[in-house]
C-alpha positions as CSV (number, residue, x, y, z in Angstrom):
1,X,-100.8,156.5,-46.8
2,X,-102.7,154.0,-44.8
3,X,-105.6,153.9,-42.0
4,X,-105.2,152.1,-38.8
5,X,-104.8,152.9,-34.6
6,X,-101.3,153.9,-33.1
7,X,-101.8,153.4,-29.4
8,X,-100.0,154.0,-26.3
9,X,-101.4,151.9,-23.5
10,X,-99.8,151.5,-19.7
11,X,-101.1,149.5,-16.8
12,X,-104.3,151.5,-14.9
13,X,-103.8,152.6,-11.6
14,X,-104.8,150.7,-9.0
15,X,-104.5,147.2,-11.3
16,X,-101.3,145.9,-9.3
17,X,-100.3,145.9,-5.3
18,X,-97.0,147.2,-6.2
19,X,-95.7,149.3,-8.8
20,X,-97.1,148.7,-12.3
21,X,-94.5,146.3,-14.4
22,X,-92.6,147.5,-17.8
23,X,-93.8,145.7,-20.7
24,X,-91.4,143.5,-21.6
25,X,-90.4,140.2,-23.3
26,X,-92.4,138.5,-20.8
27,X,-95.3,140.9,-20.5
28,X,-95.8,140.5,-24.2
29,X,-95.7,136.9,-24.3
30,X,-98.9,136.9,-21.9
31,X,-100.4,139.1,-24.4
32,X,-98.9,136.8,-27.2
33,X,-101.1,134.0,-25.4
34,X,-104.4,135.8,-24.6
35,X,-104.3,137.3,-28.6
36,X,-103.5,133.8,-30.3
37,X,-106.4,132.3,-27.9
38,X,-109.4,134.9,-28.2
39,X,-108.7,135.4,-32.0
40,X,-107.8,132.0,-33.0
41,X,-110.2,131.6,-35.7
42,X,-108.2,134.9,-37.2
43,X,-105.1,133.9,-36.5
44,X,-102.5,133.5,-39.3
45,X,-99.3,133.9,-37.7
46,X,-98.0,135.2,-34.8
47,X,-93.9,135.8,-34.7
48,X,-91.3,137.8,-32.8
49,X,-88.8,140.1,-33.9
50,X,-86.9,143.6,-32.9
51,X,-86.7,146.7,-33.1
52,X,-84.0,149.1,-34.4
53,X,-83.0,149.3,-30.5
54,X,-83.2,145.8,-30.0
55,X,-86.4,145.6,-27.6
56,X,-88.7,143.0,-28.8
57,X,-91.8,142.9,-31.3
58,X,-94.5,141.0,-31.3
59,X,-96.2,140.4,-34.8
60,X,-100.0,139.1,-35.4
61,X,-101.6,138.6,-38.4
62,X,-105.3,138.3,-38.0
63,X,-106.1,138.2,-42.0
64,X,-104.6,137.3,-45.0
65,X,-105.0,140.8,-46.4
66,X,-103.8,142.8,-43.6
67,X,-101.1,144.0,-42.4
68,X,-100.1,142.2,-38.7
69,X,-100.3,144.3,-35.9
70,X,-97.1,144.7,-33.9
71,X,-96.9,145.2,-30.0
72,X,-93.7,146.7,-28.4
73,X,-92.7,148.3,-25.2
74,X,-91.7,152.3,-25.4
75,X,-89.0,153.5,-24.1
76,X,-90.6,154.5,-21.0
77,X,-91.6,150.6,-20.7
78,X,-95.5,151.1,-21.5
79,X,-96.9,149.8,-24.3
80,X,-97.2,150.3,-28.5
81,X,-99.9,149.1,-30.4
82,X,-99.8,150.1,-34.3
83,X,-102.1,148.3,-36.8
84,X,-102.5,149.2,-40.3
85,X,-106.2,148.4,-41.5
86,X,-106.6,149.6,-44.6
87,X,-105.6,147.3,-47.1
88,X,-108.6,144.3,-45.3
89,X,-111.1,147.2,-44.6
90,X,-113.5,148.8,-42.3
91,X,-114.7,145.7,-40.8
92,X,-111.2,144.4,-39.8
93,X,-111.1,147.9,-38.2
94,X,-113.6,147.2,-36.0
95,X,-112.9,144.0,-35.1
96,X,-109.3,145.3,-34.1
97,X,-110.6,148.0,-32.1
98,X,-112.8,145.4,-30.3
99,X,-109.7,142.9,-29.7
100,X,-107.8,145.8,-28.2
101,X,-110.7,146.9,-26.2
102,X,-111.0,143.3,-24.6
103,X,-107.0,143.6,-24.1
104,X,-107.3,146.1,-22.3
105,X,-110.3,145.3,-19.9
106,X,-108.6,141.7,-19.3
107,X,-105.1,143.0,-18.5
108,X,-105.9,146.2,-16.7
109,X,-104.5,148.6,-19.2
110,X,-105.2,152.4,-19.9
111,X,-105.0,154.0,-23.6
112,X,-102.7,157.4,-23.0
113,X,-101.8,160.5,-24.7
114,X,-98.2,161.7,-24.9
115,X,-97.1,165.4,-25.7
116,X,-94.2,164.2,-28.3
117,X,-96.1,161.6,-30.3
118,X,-99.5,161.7,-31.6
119,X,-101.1,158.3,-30.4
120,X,-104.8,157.9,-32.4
121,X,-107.3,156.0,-34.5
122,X,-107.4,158.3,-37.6
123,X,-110.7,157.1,-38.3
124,X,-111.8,157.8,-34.8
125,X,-113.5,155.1,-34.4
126,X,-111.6,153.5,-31.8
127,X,-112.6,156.6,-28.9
128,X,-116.3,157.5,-30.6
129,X,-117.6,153.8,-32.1
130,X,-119.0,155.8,-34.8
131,X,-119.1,153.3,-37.5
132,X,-120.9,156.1,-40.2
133,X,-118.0,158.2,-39.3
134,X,-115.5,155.1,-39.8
135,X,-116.9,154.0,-43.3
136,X,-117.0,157.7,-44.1
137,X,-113.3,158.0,-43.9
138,X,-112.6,154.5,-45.5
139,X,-114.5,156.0,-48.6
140,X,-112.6,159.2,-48.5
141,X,-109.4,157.1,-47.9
142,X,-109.3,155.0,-51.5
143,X,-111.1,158.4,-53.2
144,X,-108.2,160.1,-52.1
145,X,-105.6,157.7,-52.6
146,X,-107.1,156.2,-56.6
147,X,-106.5,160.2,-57.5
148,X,-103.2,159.8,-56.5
149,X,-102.6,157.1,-58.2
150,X,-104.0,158.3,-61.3
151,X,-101.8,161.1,-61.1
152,X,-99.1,158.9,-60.6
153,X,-99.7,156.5,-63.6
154,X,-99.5,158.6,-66.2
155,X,-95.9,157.2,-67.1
156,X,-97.2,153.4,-67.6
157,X,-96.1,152.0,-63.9
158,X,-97.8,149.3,-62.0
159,X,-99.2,149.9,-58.9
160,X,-100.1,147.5,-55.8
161,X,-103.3,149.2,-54.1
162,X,-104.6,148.9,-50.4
163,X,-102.1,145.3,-50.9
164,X,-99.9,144.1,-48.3
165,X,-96.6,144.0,-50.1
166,X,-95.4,140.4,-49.2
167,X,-92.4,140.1,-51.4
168,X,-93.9,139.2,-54.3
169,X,-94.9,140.6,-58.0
170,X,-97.3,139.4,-60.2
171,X,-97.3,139.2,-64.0
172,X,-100.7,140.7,-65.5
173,X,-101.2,143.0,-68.2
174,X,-103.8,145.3,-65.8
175,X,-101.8,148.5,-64.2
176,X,-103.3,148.3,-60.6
177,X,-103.3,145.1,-58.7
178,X,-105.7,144.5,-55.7
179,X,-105.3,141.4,-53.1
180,X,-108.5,140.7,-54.9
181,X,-107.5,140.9,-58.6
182,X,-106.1,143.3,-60.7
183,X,-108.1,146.2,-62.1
184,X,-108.1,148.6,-65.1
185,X,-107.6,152.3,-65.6
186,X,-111.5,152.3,-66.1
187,X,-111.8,151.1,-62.8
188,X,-109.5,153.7,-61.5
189,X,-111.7,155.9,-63.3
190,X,-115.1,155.7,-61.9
191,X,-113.6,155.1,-58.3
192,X,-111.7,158.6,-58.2
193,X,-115.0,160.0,-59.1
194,X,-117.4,157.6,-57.2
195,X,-115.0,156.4,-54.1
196,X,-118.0,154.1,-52.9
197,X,-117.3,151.5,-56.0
198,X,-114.3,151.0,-54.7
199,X,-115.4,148.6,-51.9
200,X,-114.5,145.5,-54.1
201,X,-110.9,145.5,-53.3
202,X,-111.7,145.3,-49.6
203,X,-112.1,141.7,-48.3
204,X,-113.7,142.9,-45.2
205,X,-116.0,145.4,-45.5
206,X,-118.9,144.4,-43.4
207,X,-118.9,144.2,-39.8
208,X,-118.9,141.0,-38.3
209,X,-118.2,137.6,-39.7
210,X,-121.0,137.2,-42.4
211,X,-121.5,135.9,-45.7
212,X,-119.2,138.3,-47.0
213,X,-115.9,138.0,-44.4
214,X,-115.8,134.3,-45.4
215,X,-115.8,134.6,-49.1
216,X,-113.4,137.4,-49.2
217,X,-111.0,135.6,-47.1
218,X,-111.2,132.4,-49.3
219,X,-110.6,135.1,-52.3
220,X,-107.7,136.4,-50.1
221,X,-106.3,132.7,-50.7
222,X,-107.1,132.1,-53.8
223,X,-105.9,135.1,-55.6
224,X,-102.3,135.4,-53.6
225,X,-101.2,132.5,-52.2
226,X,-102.6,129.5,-54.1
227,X,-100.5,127.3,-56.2
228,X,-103.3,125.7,-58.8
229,X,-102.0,122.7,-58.4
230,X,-102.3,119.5,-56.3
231,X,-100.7,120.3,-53.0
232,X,-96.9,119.0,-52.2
233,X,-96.5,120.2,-48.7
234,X,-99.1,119.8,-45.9
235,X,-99.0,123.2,-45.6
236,X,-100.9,123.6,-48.8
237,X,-102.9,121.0,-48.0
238,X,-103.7,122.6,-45.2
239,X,-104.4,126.0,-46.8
240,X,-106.8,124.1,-49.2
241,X,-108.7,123.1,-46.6
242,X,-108.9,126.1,-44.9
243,X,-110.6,127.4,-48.3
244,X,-113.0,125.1,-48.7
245,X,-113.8,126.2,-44.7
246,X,-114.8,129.7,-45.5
247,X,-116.6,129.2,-49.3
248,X,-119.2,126.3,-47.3
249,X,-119.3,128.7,-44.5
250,X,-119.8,131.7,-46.9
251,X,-122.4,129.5,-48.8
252,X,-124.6,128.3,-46.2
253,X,-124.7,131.8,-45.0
254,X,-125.7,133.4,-48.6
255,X,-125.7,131.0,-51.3
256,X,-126.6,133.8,-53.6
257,X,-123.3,135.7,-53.0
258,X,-120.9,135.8,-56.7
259,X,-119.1,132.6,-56.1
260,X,-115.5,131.7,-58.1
261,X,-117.4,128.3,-59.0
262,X,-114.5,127.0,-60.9
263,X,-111.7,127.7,-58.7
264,X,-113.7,126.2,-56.6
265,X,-114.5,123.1,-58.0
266,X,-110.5,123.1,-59.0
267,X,-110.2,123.1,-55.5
268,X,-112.0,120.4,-54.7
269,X,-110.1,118.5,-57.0
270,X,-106.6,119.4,-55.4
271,X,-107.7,118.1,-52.8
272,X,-109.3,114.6,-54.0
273,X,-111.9,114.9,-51.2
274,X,-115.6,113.9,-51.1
275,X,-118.0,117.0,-50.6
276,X,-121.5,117.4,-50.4
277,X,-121.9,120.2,-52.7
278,X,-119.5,118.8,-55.2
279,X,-122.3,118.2,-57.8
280,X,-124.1,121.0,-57.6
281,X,-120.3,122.9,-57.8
282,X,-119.0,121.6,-60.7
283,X,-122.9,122.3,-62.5
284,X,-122.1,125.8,-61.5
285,X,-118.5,125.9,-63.0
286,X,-120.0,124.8,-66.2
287,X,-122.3,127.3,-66.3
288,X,-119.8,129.8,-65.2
289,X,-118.5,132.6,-68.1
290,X,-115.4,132.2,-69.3
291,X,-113.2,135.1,-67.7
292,X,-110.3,135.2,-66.3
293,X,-109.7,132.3,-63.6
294,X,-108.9,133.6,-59.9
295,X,-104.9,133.3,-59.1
296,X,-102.2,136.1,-59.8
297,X,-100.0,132.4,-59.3
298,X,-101.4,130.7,-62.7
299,X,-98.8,133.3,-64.3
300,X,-95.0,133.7,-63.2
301,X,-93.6,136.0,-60.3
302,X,-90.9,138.3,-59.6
303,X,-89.6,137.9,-55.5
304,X,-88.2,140.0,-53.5
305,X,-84.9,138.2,-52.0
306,X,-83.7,141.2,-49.8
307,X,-80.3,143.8,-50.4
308,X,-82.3,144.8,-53.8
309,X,-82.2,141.3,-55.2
310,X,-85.0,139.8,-57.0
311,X,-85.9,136.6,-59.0
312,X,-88.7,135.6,-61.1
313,X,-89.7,132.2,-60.8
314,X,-93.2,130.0,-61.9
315,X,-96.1,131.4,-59.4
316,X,-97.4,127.7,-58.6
317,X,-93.4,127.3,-56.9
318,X,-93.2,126.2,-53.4
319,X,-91.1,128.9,-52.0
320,X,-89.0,128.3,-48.5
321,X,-85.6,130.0,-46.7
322,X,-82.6,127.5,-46.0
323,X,-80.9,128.8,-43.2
324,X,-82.4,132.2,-43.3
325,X,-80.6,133.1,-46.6
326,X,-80.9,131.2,-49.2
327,X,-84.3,131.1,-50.7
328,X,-85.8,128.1,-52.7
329,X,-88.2,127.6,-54.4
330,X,-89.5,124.1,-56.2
331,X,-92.1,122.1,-57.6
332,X,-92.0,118.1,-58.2
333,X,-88.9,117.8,-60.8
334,X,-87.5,121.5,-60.7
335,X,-85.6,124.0,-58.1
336,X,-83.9,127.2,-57.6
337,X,-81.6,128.4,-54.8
338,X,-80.3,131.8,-54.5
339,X,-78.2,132.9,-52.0
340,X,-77.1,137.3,-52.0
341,X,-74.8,138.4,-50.6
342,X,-72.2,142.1,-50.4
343,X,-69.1,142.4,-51.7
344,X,-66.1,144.8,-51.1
345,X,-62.5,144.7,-50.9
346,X,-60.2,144.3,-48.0
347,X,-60.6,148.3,-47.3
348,X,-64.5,148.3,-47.1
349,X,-64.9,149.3,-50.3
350,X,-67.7,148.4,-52.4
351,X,-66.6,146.2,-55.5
352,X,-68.1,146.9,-59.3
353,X,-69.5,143.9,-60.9
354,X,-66.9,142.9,-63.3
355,X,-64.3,142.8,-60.2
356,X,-66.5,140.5,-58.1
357,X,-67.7,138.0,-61.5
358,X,-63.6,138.2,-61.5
359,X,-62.9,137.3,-57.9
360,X,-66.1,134.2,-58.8
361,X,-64.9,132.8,-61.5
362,X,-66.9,130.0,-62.2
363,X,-65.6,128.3,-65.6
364,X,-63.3,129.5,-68.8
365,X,-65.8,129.9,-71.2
366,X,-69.5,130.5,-69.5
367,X,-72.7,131.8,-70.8
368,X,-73.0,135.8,-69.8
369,X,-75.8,137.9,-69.8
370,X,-75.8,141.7,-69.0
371,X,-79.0,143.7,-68.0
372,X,-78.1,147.5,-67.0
373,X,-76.1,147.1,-63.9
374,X,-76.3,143.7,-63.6
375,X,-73.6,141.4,-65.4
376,X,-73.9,137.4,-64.9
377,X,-72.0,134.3,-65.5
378,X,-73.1,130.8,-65.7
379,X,-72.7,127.0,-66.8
380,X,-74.4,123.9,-67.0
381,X,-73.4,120.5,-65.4
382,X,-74.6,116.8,-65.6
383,X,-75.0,115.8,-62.3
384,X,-74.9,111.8,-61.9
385,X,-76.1,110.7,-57.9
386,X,-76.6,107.0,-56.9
387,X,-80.4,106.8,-57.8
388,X,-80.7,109.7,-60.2
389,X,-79.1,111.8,-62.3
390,X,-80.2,115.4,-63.3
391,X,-78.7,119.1,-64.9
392,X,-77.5,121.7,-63.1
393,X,-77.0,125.5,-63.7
394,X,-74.4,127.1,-61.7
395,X,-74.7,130.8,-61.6
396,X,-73.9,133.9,-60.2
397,X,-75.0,137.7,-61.2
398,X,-73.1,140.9,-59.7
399,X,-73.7,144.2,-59.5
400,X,-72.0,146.9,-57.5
401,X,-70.8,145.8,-54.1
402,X,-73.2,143.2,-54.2
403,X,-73.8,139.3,-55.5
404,X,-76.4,136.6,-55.7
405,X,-75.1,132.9,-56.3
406,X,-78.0,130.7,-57.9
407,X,-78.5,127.0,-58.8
408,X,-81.1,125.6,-61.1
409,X,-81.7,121.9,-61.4
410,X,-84.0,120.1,-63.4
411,X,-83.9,116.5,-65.1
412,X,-84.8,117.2,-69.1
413,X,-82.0,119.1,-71.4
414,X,-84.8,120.8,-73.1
415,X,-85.7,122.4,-69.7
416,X,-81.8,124.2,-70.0
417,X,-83.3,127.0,-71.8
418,X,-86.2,127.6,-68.7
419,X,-83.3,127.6,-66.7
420,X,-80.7,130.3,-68.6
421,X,-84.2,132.5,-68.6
422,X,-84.8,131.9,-64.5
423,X,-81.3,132.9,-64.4
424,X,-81.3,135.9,-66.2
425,X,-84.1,137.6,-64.7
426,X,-82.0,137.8,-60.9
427,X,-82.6,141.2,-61.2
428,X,-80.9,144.2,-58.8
429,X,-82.5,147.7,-57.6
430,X,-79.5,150.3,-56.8
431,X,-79.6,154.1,-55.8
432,X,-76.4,153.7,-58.3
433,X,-77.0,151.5,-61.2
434,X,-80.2,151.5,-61.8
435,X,-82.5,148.6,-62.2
436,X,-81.8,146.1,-64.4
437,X,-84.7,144.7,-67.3
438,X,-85.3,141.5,-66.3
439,X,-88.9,139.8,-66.6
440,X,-91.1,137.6,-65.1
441,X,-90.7,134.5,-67.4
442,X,-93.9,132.1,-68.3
443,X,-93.9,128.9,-66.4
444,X,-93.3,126.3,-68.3
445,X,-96.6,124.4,-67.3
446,X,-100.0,126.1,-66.2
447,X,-101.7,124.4,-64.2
């Protein structure tokens, strides 16, 4: 249930001598080039992938709360452009209607209909420019959808609203989460009744890039990605920075905007820098009430490793993938690898858990643990290296037909306990089983 443009483009007649070319691998790397170029201010990412046919996909991501918009060639070799909008808002919908407009000026290239699939903007805004008509249906959009969700909630579950799902789940008490904090069944409340209130989840809202894009982008950051912590990787560093971009360009613009004044000035502290409105920052953070600080990653989180794995690990983790499988995650003294994988016997058959932890032994006498369909095994180890010397949990947890190896290492004994709870939450979804019960644990240090 989301809002965006599904478009069907092919090159317009008379744009090429000779007969018009498919677009393929090539074709969309020009487009790849021209996109990353015009919106490079917006740019977050661009990457390519496939589709279930194998032809290539190219994914942009223009915002940090959006989903990326993904270019691929049809089958008849024209062109597919689908881009969900309604997680960032109406005024990420126009600026992505205006970015495919330019497209298709620049590169000669024709928005068509086709019999067997509906190609549209369901806000209509793409073929009228009708921007009443576009906010209209944004407000109709999270009336319709809060309702749903407040039909849905009765039996106590979480939900993620107008959120791009990026693998991860937070730990708060609050049943809906936003990209832009979590919010209460009150607020659920008054917005299935009133659906205009429920413009705060929406980091861009306004057309253009005001006051308002900048600081809901930093919030973007700050709520989702940020650590809390002084940076280890550049690419935090570089993140940071890119923060302290948009709240100083969001100032200047409208200093009397509502400003997160102490994440901010925590900010400024990461990053050890001098800043002109430092002073007058940190007066503001002390004047600041005492609610809840921005940053679903001050708390732990649950991710999502793939095959219906997951682990909960401390939010202000660096998280990478080794090799494309094995996911890490780590801060100065700690880390955790996990590696999943299936499991069936020499006939294709899936194997139950006990006859993989079997097949895996990994000691005599180790710690076990069993959560639904989940059973695990474990043991600890001093390791002893040249210049250091640290524990080690060696792990594994299985449930049917599949299995997710795991080590922990850390340098203090007393951290053994963190690890045996890390351990224990590898948690597995199954059509079969079940889920298991494992929970997000605490970090051991809040930053």
């Amino acid at each position: 249930m989301s809002l965006g443009l599904y478009l069907k483009g092919q090159y317009a007649p008379g744009r090429h001598p000779v007969e018009a070319p498919a677009f393929d691998r090539k074709k969309l790397e020009e487009l790849e080039t021209w996109l990353t170029n015009v919106a490079f201010d917006e740019l977050e990412w661009s990457q390519w992938t496939e589709d279930d046919e194998g032809n290539p996909c190219l994914m942009v991501l223009l915002h940090p709360g959006a989903e990326p918009i993904m270019l691929s060639p049809c089958e008849d070799g024209s062109l597919l452009v689908a881009a969900a909008t309604s997680s960032a808002g109406p005024g990420y919908h126009i600026f992505v209607c205006d970015l495919v407009r330019k497209l298709s000026q620049v590169h000669g290239i024709e928005w068509v209909a086709d019999d067997e699939i509906e190609y549209f903007d369901e806000t209509g805004y793409f073929e009228t420019g009708d921007k009443v008509r576009l906010y209209s249906e944004f407000e109709s959009w999270i009336g319709a959808l809060t309702k749903r969700v407040k039909e849905l909630s009765k039996d106590g579950a979480k939900f993620h609203l107008a959120m791009p799902f990026d693998g991860h789940q937070f730990d708060v008490p609050e049943p809906i989460l936003t990209q832009l904090g979590p919010r209460s069944m009150d607020w659920l409340e008054s917005v299935s009744a009133e659906p205009m209130s429920g413009r705060d989840i929406f980091p861009w809202w306004e057309d253009g890039h005001g006051a308002e894009y900048h600081l809901g982008r930093a919030l973007c950051y700050m709520w989702n990605t940020v650590r809390w912590r002084e940076p280890l990787t550049e690419k935090e560093a570089e993140l940071l920075e890119r923060i302290m971009e948009h709240l100083d360009s969001a100032y200047s613009l409208d200093p009397d905007l509502k400003y997160p004044w102490k994440e901010w000035a925590q900010v400024i502290e990461f990053l050890g820098c001098d800043y002109e409105l430092e002073d007058q920052i940190e007066t503001m953070a002390q004047k600041a009430m005492a609610a809840r600080l921005v940053g679903y990653r001050r708390q732990g989180v649950r991710k999502n490793l793939g095959g219906g794995w997951s682990v909960a690990v401390p939010g202000n983790f660096v998280e990478e993938l080794e090799e494309g499988q094995t996911f890490l995650a780590f801060d100065e003294t700690r880390n955790v690898r996990v590696t999943c994988m299936s499991a069936s016997d020499s006939s294709g058959n899936s194997l139950d858990a006990l006859d993989i932890l079997q097949k895996i032994k990994v000691i005599d006498d180790p710690l076990k643990y069993e959560h639904g369909p989940v059973h695990g095994r474990a043991f600890f180890e001093r390791v002893a290296e040249e210049e250091s010397a640290f524990w080690m949990l060696r792990g594994v947890s299985a449930a049917h037909g599949t299995f997710a190896q795991i080590t922990i290492c850390f340098e203090t004994e007393a951290e053994q306990l963190w690890a045996i709870e890390t351990w224990k939450s590898l948690d597995h979804r199954s059509t079969k089983g079940g889920q298991s019960s494992g929970k997000v644990p605490t970090p051991e240090s809040d930053a």
